[in-house]
C-alpha positions as CSV (number, residue, x, y, z in Angstrom):
1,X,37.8,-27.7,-49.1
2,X,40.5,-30.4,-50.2
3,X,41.5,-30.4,-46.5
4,X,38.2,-30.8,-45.1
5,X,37.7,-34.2,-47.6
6,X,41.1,-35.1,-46.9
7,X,40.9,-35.2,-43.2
8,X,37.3,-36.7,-43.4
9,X,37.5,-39.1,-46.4
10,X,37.3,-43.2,-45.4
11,X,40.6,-43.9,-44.3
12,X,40.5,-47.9,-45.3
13,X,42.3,-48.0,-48.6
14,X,40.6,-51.2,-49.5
15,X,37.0,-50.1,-48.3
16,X,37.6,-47.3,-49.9
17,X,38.5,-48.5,-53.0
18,X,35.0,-51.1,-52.7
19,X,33.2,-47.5,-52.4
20,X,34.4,-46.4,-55.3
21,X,34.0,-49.1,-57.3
22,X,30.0,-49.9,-56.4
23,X,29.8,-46.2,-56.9
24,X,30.8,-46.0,-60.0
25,X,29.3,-49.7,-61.3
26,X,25.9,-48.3,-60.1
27,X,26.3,-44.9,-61.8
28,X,27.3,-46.8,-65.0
29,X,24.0,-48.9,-64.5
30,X,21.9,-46.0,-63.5
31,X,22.8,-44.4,-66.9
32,X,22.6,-47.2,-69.3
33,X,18.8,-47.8,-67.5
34,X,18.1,-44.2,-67.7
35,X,19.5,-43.2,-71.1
36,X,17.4,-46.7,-72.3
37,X,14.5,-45.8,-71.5
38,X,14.5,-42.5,-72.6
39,X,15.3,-43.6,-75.7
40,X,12.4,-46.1,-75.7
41,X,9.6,-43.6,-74.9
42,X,11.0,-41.0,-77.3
43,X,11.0,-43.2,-80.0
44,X,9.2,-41.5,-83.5
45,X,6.0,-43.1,-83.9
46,X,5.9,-42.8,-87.8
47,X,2.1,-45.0,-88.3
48,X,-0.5,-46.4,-86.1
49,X,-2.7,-49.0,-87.8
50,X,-6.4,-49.5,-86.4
51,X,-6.8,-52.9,-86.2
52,X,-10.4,-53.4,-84.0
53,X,-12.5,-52.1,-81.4
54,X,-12.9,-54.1,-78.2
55,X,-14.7,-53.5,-75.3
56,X,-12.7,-53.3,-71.7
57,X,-14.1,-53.1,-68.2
58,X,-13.2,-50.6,-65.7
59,X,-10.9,-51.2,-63.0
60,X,-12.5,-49.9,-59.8
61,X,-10.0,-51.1,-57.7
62,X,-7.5,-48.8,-58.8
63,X,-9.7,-45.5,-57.8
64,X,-9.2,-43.7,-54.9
65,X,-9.7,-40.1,-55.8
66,X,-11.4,-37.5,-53.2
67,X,-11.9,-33.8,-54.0
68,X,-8.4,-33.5,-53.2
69,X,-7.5,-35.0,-56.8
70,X,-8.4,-32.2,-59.7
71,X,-7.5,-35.4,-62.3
72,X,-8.9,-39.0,-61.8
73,X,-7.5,-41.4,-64.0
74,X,-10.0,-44.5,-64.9
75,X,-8.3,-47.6,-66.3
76,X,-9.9,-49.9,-68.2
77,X,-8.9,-53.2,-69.0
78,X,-9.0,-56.3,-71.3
79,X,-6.6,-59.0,-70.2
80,X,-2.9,-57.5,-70.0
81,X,-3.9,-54.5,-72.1
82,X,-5.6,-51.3,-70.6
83,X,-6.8,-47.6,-71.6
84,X,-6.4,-45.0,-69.0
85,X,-9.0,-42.2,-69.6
86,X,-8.3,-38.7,-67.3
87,X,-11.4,-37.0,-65.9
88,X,-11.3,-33.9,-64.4
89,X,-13.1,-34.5,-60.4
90,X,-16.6,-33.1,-61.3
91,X,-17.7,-35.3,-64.3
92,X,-15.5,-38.5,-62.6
93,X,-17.8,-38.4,-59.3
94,X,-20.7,-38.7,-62.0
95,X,-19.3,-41.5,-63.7
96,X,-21.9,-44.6,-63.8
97,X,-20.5,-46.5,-66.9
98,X,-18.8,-49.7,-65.5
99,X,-16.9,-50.7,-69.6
100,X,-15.7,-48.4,-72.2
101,X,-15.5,-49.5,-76.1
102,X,-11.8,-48.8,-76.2
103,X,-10.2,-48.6,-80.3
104,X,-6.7,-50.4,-80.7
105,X,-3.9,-49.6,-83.3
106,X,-0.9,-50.7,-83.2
107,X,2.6,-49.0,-84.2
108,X,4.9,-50.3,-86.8
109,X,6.7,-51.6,-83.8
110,X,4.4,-53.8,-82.8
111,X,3.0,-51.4,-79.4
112,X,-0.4,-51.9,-79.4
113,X,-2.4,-48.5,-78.4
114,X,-5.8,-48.1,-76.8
115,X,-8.2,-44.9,-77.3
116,X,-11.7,-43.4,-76.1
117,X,-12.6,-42.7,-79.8
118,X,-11.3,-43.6,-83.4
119,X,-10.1,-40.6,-84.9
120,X,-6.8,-40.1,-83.6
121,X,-4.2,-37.4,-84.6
122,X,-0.4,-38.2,-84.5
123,X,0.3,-36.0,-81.0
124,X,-2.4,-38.4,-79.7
125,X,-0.2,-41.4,-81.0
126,X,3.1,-40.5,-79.9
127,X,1.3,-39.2,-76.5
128,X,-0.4,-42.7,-75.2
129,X,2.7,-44.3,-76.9
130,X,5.3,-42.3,-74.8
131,X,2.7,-43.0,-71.5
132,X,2.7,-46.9,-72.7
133,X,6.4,-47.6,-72.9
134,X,6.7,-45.3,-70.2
135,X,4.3,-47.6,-67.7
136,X,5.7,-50.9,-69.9
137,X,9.4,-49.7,-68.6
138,X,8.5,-48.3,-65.1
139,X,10.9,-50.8,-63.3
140,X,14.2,-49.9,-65.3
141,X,13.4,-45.9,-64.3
142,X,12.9,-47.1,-61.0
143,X,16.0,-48.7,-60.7
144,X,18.2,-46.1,-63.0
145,X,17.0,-43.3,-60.1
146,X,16.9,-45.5,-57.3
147,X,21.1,-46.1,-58.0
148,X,21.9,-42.9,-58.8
149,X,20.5,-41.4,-55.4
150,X,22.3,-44.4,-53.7
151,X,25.5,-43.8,-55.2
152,X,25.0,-40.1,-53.6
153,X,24.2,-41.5,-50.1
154,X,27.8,-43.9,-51.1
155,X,29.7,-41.1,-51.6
156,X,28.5,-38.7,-48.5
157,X,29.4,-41.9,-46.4
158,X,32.6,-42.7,-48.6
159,X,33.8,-38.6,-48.0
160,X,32.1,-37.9,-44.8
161,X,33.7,-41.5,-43.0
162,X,35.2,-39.8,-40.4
163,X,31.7,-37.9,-38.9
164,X,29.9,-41.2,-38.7
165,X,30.8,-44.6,-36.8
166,X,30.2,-47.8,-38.6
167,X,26.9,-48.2,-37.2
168,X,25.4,-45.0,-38.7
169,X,27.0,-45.8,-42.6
170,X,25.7,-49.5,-42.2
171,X,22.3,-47.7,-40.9
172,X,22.3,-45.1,-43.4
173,X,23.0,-47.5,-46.4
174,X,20.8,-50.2,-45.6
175,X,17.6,-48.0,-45.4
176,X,18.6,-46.6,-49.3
177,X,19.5,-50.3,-50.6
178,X,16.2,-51.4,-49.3
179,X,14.1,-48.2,-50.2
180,X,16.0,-49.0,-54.0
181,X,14.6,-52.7,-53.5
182,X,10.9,-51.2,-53.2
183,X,11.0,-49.0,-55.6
184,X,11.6,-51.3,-58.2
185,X,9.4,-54.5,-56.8
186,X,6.4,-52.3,-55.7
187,X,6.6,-49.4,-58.5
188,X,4.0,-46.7,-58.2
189,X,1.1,-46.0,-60.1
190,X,0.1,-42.9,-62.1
191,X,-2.0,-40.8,-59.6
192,X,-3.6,-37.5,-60.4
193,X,-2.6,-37.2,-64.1
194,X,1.5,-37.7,-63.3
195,X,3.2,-40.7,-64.2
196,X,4.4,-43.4,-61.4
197,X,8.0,-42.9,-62.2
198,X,8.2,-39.3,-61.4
199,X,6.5,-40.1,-57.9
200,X,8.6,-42.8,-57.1
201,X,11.6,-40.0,-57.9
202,X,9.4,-38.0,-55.0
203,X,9.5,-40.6,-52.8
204,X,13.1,-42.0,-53.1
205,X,14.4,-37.9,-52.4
206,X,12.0,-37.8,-49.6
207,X,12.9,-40.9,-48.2
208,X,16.6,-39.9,-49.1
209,X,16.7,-36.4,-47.4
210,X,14.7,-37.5,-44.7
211,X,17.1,-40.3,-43.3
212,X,19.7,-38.1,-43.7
213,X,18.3,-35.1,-41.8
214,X,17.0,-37.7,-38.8
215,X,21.1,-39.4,-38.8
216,X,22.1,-35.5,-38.0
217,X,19.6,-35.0,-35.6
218,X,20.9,-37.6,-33.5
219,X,24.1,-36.3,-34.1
220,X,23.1,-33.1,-32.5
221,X,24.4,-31.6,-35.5
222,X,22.8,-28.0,-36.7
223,X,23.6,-28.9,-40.3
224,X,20.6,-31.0,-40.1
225,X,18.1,-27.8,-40.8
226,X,20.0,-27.5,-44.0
227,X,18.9,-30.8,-45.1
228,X,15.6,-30.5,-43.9
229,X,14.9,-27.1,-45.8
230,X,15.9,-29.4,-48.6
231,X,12.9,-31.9,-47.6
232,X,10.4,-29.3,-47.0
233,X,11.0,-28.0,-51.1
234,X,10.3,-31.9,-51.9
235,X,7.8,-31.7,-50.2
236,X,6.4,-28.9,-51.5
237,X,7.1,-29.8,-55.5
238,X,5.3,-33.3,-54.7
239,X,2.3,-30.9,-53.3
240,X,2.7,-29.0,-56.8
241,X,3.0,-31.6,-59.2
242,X,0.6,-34.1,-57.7
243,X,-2.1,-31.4,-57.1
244,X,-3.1,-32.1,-53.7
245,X,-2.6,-31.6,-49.9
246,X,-2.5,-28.1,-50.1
247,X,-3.2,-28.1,-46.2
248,X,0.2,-29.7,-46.2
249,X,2.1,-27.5,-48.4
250,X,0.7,-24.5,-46.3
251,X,2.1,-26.2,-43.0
252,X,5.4,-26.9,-44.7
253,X,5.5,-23.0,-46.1
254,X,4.5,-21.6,-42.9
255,X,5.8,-23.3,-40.1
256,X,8.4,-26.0,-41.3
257,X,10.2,-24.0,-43.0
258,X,10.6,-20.9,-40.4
259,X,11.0,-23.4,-38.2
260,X,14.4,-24.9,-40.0
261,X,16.0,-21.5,-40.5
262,X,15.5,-20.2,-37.2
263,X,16.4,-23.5,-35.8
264,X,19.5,-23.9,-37.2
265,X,20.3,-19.9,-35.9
266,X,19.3,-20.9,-32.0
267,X,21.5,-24.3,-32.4
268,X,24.6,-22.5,-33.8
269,X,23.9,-20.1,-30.5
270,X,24.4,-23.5,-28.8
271,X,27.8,-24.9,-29.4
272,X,29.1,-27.8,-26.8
273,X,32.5,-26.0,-25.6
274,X,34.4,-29.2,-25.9
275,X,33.1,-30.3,-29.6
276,X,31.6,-27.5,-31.6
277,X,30.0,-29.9,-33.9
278,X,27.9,-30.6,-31.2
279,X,24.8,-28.5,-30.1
280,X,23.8,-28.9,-26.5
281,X,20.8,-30.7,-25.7
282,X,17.9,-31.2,-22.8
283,X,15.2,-32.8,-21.8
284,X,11.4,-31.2,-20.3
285,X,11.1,-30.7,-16.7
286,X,8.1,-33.0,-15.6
287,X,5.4,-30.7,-15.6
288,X,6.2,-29.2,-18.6
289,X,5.7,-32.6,-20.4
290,X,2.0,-32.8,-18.4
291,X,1.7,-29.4,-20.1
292,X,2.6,-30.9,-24.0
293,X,0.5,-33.9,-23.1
294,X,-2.5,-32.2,-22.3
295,X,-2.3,-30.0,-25.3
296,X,-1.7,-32.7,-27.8
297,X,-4.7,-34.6,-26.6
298,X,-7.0,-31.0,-26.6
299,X,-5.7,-30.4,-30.2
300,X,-6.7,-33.7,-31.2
301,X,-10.1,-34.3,-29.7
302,X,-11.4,-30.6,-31.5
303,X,-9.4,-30.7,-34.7
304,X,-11.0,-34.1,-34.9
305,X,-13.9,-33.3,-34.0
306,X,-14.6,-30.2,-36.3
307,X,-13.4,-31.5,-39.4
308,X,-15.2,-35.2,-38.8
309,X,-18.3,-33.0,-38.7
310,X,-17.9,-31.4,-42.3
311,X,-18.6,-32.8,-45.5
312,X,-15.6,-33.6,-47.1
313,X,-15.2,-36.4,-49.5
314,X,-12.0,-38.9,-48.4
315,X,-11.0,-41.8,-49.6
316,X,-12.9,-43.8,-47.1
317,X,-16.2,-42.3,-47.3
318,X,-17.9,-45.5,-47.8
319,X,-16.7,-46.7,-44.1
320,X,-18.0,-44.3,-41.7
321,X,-16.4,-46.0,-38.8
322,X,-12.6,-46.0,-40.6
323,X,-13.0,-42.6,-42.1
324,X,-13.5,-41.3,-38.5
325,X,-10.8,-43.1,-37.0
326,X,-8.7,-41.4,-39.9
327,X,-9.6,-37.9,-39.3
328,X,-8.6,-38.4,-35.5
329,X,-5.3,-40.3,-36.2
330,X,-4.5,-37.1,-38.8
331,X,-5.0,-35.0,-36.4
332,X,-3.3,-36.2,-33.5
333,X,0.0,-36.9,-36.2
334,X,-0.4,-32.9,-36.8
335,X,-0.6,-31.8,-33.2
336,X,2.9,-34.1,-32.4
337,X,4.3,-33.0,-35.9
338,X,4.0,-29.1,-34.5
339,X,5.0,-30.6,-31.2
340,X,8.2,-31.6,-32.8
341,X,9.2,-28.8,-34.4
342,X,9.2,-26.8,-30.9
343,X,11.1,-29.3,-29.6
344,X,13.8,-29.6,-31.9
345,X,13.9,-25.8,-32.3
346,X,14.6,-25.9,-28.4
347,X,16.9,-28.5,-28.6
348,X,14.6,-31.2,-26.6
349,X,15.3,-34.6,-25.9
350,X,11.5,-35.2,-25.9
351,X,11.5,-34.7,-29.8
352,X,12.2,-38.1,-30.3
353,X,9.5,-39.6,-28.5
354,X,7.3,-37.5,-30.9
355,X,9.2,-38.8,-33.7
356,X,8.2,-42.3,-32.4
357,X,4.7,-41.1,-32.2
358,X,4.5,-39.7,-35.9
359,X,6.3,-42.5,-37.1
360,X,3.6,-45.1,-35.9
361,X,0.7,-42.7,-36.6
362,X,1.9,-42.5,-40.6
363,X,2.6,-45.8,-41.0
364,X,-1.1,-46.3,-40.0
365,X,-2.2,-44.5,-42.6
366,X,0.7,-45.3,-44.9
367,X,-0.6,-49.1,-45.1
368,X,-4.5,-48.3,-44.8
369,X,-4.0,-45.9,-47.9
370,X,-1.5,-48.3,-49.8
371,X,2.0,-46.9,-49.3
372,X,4.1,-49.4,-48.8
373,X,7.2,-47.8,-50.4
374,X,6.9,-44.8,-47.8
375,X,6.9,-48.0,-44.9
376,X,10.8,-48.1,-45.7
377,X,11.1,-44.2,-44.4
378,X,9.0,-45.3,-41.3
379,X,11.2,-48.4,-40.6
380,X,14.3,-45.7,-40.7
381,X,12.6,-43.2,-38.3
382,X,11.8,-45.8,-35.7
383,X,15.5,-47.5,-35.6
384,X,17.0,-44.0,-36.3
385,X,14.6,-42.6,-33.4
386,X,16.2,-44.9,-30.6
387,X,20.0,-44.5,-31.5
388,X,19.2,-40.7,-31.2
389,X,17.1,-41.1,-27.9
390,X,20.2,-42.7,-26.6
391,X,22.7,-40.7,-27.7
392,X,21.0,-37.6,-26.5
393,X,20.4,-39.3,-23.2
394,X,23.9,-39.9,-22.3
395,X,25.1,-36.5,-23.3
396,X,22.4,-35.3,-21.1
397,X,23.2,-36.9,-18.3
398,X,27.0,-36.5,-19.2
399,X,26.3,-32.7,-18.6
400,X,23.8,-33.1,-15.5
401,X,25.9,-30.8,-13.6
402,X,26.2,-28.3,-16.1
403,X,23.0,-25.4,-15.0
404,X,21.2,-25.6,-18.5
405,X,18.0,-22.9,-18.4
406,X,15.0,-25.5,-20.1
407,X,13.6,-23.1,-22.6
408,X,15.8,-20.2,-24.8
């Protein structure tokens, strides 16, 4: 194992050293942010004073709950201060009451405190004051996790220097630096009963695992699928925790994750005889594509179709017209998604024009739904998406000579 980092490590003393260095400033920072704040929210309330009962007005803009969500969250507001009541789905779709008389005490601190009624007990006081330092110091989390998981994607570049070329550390790098910048200017909310920083920890090791998975791709590496597995239990826990898109969580049981395991077997059957880092890659024979085409665009004109004609409540039930348009786009993204995963499992060039297709169809609904953190993972697949194409082109054509059967 020493070898193997030895051989592989940066080589540039003095770029090396910089790695270090940032590494270990950011760790040092990530700590002191972490260790803070978890100081801050675990402070012992000892006393909450009442000091008056206002009246605050419910924020509608902040709702977007279907009958995926089993918790809606209301928040009311007054100025800078708020109250965030949870209501289970059934009695928050029969919500009418546009204020709430909120009751405010404040800790010997100074934290002011906001509840639904005035007889409090003290796990009620240290609860909504852990949730309001918690929400008061969202940023600081943000950033403590942000640098952690960039120091990680530091160090696999820093050890792993010799497997990459400059262009795929600087692109690596750049996408976690910026997804770090995000996290900490656009933080995300609490959604579905679970605070904002432990989704933003969701999204930064999605958007981590994902880059790093799509750089191996391209690398026609088989090491790849052992990432992704890692992305699919992400994806999965976020499913869990967050309480919804179980339609999701089933794909990613049942066919994303079969798919990884016995992809990486049929690569490792693949070795290039020169380099046997490299798996060898194809591309679709002409009417085969006809054949993927037509099937993508019969999947999504009758998945669309039969779930546009159920009742299901979305997030967009109040524009017909967009809610339609959402179901079709969902759709198509899932026919290309499964698309994908054949491909890649038979070592396709074409896989890449369905990551460019996915990409674009999720960002769609990325920014019509309000994730713009996520927009940082769809800027990586698309510039990620044409180094591969063209890497995997000129191996193919490198290797036109070579008889390579289309489908095994």
């Amino acid at each position: 194992m020493m070898n193997f980092f030895k051989k592989n490590i940066e080589a540039k003393k003095k770029l090396r050293t910089a790695e270090i260095v940032l590494s270990v400033v950011l760790g040092i920072a990530s700590l002191l942010s972490i260790g803070y704040g978890l100081l801050e929210i675990n402070a012992k309330v000892e006393t909450a004073i009442y000091l008056q009962s206002v009246e605050m007005i419910r924020d509608v803009d902040l709702e977007d709950y279907s009958e995926d969500n089993t918790i809606c969250e209301v928040t009311y507001k007054l100025g800078e201060q708020q109250l965030v009541v949870p209501y289970p789905y059934e009695e928050y779709i029969k919500l009418d009451a546009q204020s709430i008389t909120a009751y405010e005490f404040e800790t010997e601190n100074g934290t002011k405190l906001y509840f639904d009624h005035k007889d409090i007990q003290a796990k009620e006081i240290q609860y909504s004051y852990r949730q309001t330092r918690a929400n008061e110091l969202t940023q600081l989390f943000n950033f403590g996790i942000a640098s952690l998981i960039l120091v990680l994607s530091i160090l696999i570049m820093m050890l792993f220097a010799k497997l990459f070329t400059t262009y795929e550390k600087t692109w690596f790098l750049s996408i976690m630096v910026l997804a770090t910048i995000i996290s900490v200017v656009f933080p995300e909310e609490s959604a579905n009963g679970v605070n904002g920083i432990v989704i933003m920890l969701l999204y930064l090791l999605d958007t981590f695992l994902n880059i790093l998975c799509e750089l191996l791709i391209s690398k026609q590496s088989r090491y790849n699928f052992l990432v992704s597995v890692l992305v699919e239990i992400v994806e999965i826990i976020s499913c869990i925790v967050l309480m919804y898109r179980f339609a999701t969580m089933a794909t990613t049981l049942f066919f994303w994750l079969p798919i990884d395991i016995i992809s990486y077997i049929n690569w490792s059957k693949h070795k290039d005889d020169a380099e046997s880092e490299l798996t060898v890659v194809r591309r679709l024979k002409g009417y085969q594509e006809v054949l993927v085409i037509l099937g993508i665009i019969i999947w999504t004109v009758v998945v669309g179709y039969f779930i546009s004609g159920l009742d299901i409540a979305t997030d967009f039930y109040n524009n017909e017209i967009l809610e339609t348009a959402i179901i079709y786009i969902d759709a198509c993204a899932s026919a290309v998604g499964i698309a994908n995963g054949l491909f890649i499992f038979f070592r396709l060039r074409e896989q890449w024009i369905a990551w460019y297709i996915c990409a674009f169809l999720e960002a769609i609904i990325n920014i019509i739904s309000g994730q713009y953190v996520l927009l940082v993972l769809k800027l990586g697949y698309f510039t990620n998406t044409t180094y591969g194409y063209i890497k995997w082109s000129k191996y193919i054509q490198a290797h036109s000579k070579e008889k390579q059967p289309q489908i095994s």
